[in-house]
C-alpha positions as protocol buffer text, in pm:
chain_id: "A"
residue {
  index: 1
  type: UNK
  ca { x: -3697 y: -1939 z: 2921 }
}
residue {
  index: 2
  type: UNK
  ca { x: -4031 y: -1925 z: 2748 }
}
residue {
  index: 3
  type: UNK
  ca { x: -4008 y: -1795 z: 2352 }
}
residue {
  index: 4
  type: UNK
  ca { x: -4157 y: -1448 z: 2429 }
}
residue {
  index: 5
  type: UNK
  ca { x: -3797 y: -1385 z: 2580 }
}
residue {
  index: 6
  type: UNK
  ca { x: -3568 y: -1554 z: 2308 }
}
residue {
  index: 7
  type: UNK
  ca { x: -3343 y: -1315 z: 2108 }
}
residue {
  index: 8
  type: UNK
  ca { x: -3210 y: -1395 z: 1774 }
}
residue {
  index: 9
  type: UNK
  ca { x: -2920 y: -1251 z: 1542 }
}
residue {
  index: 10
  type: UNK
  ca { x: -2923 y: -1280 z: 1143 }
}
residue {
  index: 11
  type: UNK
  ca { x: -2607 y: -1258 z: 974 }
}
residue {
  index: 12
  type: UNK
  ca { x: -2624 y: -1165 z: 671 }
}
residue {
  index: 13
  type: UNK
  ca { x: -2278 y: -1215 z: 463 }
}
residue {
  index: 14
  type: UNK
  ca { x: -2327 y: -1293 z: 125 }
}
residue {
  index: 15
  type: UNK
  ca { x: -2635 y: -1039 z: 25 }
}
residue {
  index: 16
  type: UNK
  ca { x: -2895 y: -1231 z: 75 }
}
residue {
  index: 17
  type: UNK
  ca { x: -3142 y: -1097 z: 303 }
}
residue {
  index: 18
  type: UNK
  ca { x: -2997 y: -672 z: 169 }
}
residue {
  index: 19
  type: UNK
  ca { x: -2764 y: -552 z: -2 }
}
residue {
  index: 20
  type: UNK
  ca { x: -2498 y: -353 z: 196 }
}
residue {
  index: 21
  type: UNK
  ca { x: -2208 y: -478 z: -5 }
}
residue {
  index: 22
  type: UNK
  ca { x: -2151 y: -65 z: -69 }
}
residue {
  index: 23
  type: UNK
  ca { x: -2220 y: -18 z: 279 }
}
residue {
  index: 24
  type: UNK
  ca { x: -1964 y: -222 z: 429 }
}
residue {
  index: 25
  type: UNK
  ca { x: -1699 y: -121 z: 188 }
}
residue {
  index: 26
  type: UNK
  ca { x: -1760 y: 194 z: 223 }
}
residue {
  index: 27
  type: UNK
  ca { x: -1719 y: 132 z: 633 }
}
residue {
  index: 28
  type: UNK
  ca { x: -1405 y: -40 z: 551 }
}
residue {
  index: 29
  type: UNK
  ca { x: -1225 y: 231 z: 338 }
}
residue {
  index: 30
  type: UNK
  ca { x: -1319 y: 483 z: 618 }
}
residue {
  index: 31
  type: UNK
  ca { x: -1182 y: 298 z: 916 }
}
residue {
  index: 32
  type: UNK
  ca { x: -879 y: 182 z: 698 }
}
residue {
  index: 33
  type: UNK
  ca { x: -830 y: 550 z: 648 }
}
residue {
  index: 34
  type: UNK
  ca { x: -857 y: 689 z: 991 }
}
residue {
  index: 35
  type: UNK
  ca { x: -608 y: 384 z: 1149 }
}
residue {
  index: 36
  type: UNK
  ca { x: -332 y: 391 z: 835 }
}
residue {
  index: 37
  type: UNK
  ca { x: -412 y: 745 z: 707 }
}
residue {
  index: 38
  type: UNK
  ca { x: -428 y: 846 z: 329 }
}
residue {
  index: 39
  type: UNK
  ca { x: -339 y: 501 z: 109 }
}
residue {
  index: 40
  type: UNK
  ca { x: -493 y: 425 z: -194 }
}
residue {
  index: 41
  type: UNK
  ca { x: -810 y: 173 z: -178 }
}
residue {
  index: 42
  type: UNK
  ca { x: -840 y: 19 z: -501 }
}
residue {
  index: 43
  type: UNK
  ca { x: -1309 y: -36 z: -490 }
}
residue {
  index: 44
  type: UNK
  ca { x: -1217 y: -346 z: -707 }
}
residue {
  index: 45
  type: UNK
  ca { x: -1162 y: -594 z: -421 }
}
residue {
  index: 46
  type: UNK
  ca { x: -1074 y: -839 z: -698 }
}
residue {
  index: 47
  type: UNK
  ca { x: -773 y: -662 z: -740 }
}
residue {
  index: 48
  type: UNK
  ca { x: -596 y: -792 z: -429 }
}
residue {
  index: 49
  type: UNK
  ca { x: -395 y: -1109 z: -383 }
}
residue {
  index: 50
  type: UNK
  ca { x: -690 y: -1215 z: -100 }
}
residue {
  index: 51
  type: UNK
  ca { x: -988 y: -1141 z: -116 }
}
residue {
  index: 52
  type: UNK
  ca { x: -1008 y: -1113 z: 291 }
}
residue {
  index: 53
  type: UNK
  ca { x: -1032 y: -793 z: 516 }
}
residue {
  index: 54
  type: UNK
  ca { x: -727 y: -909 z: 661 }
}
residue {
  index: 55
  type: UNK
  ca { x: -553 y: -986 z: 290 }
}
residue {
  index: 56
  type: UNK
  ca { x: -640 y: -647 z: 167 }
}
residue {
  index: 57
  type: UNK
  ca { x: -545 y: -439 z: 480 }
}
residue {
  index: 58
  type: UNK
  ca { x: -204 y: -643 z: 449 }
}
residue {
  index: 59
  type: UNK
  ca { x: -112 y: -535 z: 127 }
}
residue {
  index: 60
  type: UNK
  ca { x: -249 y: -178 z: 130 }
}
residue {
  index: 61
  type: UNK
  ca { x: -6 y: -141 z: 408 }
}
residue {
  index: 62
  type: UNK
  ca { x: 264 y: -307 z: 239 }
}
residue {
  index: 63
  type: UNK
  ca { x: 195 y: -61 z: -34 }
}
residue {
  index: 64
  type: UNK
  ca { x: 159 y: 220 z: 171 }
}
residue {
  index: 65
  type: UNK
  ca { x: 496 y: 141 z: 364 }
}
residue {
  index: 66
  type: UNK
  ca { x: 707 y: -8 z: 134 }
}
């Protein structure tokens, strides 16, 4: 494979190369939405126990469904 055919992916997770923090939240709160249905999203992720995708979708459906 010479380098004119080499493909490359950037992650970018902690804001480095832009800023889509708002972005992705905002892409989070939708999806949440559309799979669990109306629930209350607190925008101040420090207000969950874990600070994960998977820690605050746990307890907004623990919330949600008590």
């Amino acid at each position: 494979m010479n380098d004119s055919n080499r493909i490359s992916i950037v992650f970018d997770v902690d804001g480095t190369l832009i800023d889509s923090d708002g972005f992705d939240a905002a892409c989070f709160v939708e999806v949440v939405r559309k799979v669990v249905g109306d629930v209350v999203i607190h925008n101040d992720w420090r207000l969950y126990r874990h600070a994960t995708d998977a820690g605050i979708l746990s307890q907004i459906i623990a919330t949600a469904c008590p």
